[in-house]
KOLSE-789861 format. One record per residue (C-alpha): residue in three letters; residue number from 1; y, z, x. Coordinates in pm, 1 decimal. Example, Ala and Ser with C-alpha at 12.3 -4.5 7.8 and 13.67 -1.06 7.14 Angstrom:
BEGIN
+------+------+----------+----------+----------+
| migu | roke |       py |       pz |       px |
+------+------+----------+----------+----------+
|  ALA |    1 |   -450.0 |    780.0 |   1230.0 |
|  SER |    2 |   -106.0 |    714.0 |   1367.0 |
+------+------+----------+----------+----------+
***
This chain:
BEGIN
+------+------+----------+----------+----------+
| migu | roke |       py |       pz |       px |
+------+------+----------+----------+----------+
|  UNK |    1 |    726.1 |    954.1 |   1036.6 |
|  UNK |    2 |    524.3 |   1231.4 |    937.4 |
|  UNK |    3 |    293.7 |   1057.3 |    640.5 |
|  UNK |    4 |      3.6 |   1099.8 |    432.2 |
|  UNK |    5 |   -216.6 |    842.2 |    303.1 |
|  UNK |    6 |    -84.2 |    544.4 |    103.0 |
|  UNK |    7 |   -237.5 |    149.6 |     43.6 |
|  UNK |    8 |    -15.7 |    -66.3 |    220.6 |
|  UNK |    9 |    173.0 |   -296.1 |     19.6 |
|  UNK |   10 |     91.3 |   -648.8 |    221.9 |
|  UNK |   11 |    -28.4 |   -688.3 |    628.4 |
|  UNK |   12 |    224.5 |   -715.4 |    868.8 |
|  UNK |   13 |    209.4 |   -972.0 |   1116.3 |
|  UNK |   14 |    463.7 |   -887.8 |   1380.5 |
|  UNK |   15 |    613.7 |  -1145.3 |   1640.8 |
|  UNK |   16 |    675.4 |   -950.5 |   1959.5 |
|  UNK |   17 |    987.8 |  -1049.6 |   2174.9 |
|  UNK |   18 |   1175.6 |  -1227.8 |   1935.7 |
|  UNK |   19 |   1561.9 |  -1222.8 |   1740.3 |
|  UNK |   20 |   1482.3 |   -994.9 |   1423.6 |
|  UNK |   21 |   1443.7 |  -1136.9 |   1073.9 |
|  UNK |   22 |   1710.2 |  -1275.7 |    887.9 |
|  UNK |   23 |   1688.9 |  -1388.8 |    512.7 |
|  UNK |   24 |   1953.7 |  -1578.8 |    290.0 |
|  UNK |   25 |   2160.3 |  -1360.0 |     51.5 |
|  UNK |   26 |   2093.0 |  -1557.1 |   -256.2 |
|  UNK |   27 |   1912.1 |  -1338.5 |   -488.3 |
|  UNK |   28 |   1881.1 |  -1008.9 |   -319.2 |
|  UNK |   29 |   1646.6 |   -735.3 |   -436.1 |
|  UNK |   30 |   1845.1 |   -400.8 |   -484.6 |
|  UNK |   31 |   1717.9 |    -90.3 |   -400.4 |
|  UNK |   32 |   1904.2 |    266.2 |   -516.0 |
|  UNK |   33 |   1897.4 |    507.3 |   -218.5 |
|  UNK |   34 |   1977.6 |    889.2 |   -385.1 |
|  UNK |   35 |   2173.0 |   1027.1 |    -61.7 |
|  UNK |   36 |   2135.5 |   1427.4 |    -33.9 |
|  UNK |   37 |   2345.7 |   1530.6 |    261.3 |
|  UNK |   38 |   2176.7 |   1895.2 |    269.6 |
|  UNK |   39 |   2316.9 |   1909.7 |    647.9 |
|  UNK |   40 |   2693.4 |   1819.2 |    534.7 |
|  UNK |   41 |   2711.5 |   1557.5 |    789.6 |
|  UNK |   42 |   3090.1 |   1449.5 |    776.5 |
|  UNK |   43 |   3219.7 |   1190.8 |    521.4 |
|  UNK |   44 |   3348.8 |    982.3 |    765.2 |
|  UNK |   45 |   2983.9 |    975.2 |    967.3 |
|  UNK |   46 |   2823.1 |    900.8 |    595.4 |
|  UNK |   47 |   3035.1 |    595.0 |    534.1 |
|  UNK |   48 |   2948.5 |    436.4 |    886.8 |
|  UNK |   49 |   2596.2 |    519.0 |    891.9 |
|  UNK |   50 |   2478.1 |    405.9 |    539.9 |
|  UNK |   51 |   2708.2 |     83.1 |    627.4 |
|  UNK |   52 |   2444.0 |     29.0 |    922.1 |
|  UNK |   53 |   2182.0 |    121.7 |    735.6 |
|  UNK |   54 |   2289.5 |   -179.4 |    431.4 |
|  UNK |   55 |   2335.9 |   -388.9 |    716.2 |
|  UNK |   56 |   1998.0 |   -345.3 |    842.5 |
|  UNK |   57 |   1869.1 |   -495.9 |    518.0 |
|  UNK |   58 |   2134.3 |   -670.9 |    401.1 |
|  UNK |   59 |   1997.5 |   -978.7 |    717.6 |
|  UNK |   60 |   1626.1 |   -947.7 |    549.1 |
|  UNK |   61 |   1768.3 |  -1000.4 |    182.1 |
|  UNK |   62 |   1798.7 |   -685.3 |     58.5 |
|  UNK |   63 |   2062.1 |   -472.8 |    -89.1 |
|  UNK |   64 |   2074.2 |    -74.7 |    -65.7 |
|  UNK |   65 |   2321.6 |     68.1 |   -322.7 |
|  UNK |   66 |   2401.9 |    453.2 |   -242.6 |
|  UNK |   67 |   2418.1 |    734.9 |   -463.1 |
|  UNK |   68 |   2600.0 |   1062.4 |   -308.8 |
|  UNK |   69 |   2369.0 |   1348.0 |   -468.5 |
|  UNK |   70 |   2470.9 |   1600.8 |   -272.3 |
|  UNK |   71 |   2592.1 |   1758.5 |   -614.0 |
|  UNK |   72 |   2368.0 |   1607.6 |   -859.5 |
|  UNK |   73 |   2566.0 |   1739.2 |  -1135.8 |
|  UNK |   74 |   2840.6 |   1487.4 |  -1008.0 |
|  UNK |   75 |   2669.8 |   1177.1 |  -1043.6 |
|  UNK |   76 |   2439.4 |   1115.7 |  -1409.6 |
|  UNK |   77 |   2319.4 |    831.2 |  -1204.9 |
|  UNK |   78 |   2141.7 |   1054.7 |   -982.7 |
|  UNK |   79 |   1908.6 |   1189.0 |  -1273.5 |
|  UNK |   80 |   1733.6 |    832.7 |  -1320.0 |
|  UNK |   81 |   1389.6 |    812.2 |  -1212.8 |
|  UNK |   82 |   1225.6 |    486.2 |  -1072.7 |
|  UNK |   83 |   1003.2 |    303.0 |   -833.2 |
|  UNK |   84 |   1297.6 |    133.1 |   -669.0 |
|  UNK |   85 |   1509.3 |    412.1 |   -655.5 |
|  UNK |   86 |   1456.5 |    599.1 |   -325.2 |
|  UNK |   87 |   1590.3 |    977.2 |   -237.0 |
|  UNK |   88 |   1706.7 |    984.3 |    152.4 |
|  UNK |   89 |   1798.1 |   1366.6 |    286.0 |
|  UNK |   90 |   1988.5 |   1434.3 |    537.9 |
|  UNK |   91 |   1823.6 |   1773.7 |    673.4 |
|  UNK |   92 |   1959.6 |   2058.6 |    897.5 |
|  UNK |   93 |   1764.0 |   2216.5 |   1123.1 |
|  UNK |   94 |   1651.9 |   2518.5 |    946.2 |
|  UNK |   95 |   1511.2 |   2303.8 |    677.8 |
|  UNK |   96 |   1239.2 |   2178.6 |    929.7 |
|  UNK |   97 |    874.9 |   2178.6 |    846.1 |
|  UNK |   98 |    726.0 |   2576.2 |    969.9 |
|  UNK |   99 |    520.0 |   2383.4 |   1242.2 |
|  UNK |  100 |    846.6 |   2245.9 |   1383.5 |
|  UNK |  101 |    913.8 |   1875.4 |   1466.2 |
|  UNK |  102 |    770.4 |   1676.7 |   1747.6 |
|  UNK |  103 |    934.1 |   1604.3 |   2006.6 |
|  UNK |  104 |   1122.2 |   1254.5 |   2006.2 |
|  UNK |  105 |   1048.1 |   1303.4 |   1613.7 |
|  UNK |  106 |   1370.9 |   1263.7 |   1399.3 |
|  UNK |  107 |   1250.0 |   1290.4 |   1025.6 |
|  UNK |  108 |    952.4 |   1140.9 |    820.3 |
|  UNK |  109 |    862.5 |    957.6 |    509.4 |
|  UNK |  110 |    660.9 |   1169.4 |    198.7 |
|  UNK |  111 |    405.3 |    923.9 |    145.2 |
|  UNK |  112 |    196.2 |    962.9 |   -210.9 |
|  UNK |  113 |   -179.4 |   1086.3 |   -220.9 |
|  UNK |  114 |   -286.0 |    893.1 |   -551.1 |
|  UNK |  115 |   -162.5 |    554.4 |   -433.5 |
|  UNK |  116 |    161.1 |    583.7 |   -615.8 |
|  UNK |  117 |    486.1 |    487.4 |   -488.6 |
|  UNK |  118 |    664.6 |    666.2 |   -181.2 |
|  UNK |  119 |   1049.4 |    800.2 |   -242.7 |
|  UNK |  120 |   1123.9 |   1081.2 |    -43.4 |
|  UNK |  121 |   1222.5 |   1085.2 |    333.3 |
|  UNK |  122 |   1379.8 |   1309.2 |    532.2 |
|  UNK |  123 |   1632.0 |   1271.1 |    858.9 |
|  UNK |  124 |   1730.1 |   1552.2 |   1068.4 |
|  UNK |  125 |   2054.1 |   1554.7 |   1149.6 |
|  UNK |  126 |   2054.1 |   1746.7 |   1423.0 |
|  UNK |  127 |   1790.6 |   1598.4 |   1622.6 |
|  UNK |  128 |   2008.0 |   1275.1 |   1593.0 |
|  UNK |  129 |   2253.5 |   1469.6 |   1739.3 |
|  UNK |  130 |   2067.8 |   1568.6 |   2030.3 |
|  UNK |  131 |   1946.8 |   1208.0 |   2118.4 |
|  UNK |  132 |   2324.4 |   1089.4 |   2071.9 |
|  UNK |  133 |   2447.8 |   1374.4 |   2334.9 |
|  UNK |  134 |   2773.2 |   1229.9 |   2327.0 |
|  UNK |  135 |   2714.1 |    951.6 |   2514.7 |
|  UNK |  136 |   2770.7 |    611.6 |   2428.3 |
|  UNK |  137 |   2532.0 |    613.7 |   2176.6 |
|  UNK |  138 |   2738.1 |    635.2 |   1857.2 |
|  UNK |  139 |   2611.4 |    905.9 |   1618.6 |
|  UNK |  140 |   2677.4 |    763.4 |   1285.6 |
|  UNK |  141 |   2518.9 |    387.9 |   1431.8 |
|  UNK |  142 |   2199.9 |    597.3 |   1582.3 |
|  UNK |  143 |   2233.7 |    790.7 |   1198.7 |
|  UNK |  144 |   2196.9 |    463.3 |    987.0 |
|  UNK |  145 |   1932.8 |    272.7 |   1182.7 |
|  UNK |  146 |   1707.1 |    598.1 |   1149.8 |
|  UNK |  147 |   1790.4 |    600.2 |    811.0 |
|  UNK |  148 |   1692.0 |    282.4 |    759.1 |
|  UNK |  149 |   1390.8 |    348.6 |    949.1 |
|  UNK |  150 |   1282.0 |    575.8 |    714.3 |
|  UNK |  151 |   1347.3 |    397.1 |    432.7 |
|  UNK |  152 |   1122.7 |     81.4 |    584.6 |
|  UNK |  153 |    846.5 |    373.0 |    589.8 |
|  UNK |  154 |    859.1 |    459.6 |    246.6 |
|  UNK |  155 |    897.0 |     69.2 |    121.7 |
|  UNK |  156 |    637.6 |    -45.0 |    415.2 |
|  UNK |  157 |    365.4 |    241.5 |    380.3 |
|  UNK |  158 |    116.1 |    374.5 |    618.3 |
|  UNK |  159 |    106.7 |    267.4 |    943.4 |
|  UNK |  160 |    398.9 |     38.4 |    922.1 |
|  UNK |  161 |    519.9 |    161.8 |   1326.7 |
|  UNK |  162 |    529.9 |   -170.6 |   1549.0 |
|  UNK |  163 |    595.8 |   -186.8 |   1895.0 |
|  UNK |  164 |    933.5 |   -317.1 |   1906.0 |
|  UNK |  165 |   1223.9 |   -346.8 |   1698.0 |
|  UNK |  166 |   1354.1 |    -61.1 |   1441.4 |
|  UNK |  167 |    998.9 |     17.1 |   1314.9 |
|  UNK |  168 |    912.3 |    111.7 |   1660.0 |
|  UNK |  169 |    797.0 |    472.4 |   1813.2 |
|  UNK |  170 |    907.4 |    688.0 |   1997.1 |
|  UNK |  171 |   1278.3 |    524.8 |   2026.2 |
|  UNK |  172 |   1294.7 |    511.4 |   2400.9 |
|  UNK |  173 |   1641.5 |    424.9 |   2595.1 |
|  UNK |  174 |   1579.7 |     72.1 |   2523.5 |
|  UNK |  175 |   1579.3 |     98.4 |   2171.7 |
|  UNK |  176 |   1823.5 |    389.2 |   2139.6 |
|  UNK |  177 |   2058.6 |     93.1 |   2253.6 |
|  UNK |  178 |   1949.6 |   -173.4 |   2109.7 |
|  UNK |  179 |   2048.5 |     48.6 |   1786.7 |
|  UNK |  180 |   2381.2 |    106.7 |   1906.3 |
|  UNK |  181 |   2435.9 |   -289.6 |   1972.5 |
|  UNK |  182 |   2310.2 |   -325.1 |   1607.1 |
|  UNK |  183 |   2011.5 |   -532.7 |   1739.4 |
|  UNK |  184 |   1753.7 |   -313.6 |   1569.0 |
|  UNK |  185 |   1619.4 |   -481.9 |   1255.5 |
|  UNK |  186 |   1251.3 |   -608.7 |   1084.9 |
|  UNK |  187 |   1030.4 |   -816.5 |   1233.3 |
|  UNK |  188 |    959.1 |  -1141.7 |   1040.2 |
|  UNK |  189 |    642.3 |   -998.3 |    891.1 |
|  UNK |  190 |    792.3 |   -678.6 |    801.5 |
|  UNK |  191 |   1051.7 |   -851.0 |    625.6 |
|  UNK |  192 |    830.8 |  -1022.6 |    370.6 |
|  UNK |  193 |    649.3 |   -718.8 |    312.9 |
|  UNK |  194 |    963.2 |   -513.2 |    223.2 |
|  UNK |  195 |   1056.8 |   -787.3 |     -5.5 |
|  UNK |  196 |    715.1 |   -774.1 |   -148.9 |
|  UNK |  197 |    687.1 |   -449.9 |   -165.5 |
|  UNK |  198 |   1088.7 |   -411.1 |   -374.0 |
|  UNK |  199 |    948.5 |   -666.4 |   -605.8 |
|  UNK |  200 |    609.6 |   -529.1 |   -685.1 |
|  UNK |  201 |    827.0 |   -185.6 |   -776.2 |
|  UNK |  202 |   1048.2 |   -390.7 |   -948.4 |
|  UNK |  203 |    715.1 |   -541.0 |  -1181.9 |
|  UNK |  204 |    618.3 |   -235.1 |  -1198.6 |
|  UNK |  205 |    916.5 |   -104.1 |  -1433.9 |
|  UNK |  206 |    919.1 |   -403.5 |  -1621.2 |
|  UNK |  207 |    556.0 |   -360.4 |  -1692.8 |
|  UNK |  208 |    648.5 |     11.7 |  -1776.1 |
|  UNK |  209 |    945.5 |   -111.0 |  -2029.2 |
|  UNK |  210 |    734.6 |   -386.0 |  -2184.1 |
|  UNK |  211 |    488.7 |    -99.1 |  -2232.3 |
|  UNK |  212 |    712.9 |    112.4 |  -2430.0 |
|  UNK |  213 |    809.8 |    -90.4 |  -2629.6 |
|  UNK |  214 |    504.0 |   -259.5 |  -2776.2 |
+------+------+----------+----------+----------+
***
């Protein structure tokens, strides 16, 4: 949530009070999310949050596929380089920025400063930890919708907080809950720009092939 400048990709026009966006399944855009979990947040939690976090974009037509980089040496996968291939890291706390994080801040996106594509963001683990408390707000749930919070920054570009739903900010009780009911997702409008914005990376490595091989 912490970004520098980037174009967006399309405008947003977000509907306020209503169900979030849900798109048929029939030809879903894929996007590869590179998983470093730097904080060694428990298999177990892993599995249930990047399930939430699919989930998320699995109702807007869009399919995350997750790499476990942790040990890049274990995965050749994890060496390929793309615009719709995104790195996620799961951060402990003495990772955090020198200044410190905000308060109610739980990560942030690395957004590019020559209009290039953004693939880094990070999530602290421990701050989601804090906000869970162990209440009934479910870690690894609260985990995967920040995560795919994150990821929506890095697809969406700058300035891509609304004022509801799972691009929202700060996360206040309401939609701390909401995420634990699995009723955090895109708006309409944010949905088509995601989709926009997986298939304009997706051009752009076609252009990039084509270019190669002429």
């Amino acid at each position: 949530m912490i970004r520098v400048r980037v174009a967006p990709f399309c405008l947003i026009a977000t509907v306020f009070g209503g169900a979030s966006a849900e798109v048929p399944q029939s030809s879903s855009p894929t996007v590869i999310v590179r998983l470093y979990n730097l904080a060694e947040v428990p298999a177990g939690e892993i599995a249930r949050s990047t399930s939430r976090a699919s989930k998320i974009y699995e109702r807007i037509g869009v399919r995350l596929v997750w790499l476990d980089c942790s040990v890049p040496a274990k995965n050749a996968r994890c060496d390929s380089s793309s615009p719709i291939v995104l790195n996620l890291r799961l951060m402990p706390s003495r990772m955090q920025p020198p200044e410190g994080l905000p308060k109610g801040i739980f990560g942030f996106a690395l957004m590019s400063t020559d209009g290039g594509f953004a693939t880094t963001a990070n999530v602290y683990f421990e701050r989601v930890s804090e906000i869970a408390d162990g209440r009934r707000l479910r870690r690894a749930v609260l985990l995967g919708a920040m995560m795919a919070h994150e990821l929506g920054h890095l697809l969406l570009g700058i300035d891509s907080h609304s004022r509801v739903g799972l691009m929202t900010l700060p996360w206040g009780p309401k939609t701390l809950l909401d995420a634990d009911r699995d009723l955090l997702g895109f708006s309409k409008g944010e949905a088509d720009c995601v989709q926009q914005a997986v298939q304009t990376r997706a051009s752009a490595i076609q252009r990039h092939a084509a270019t190669r091989s002429n």
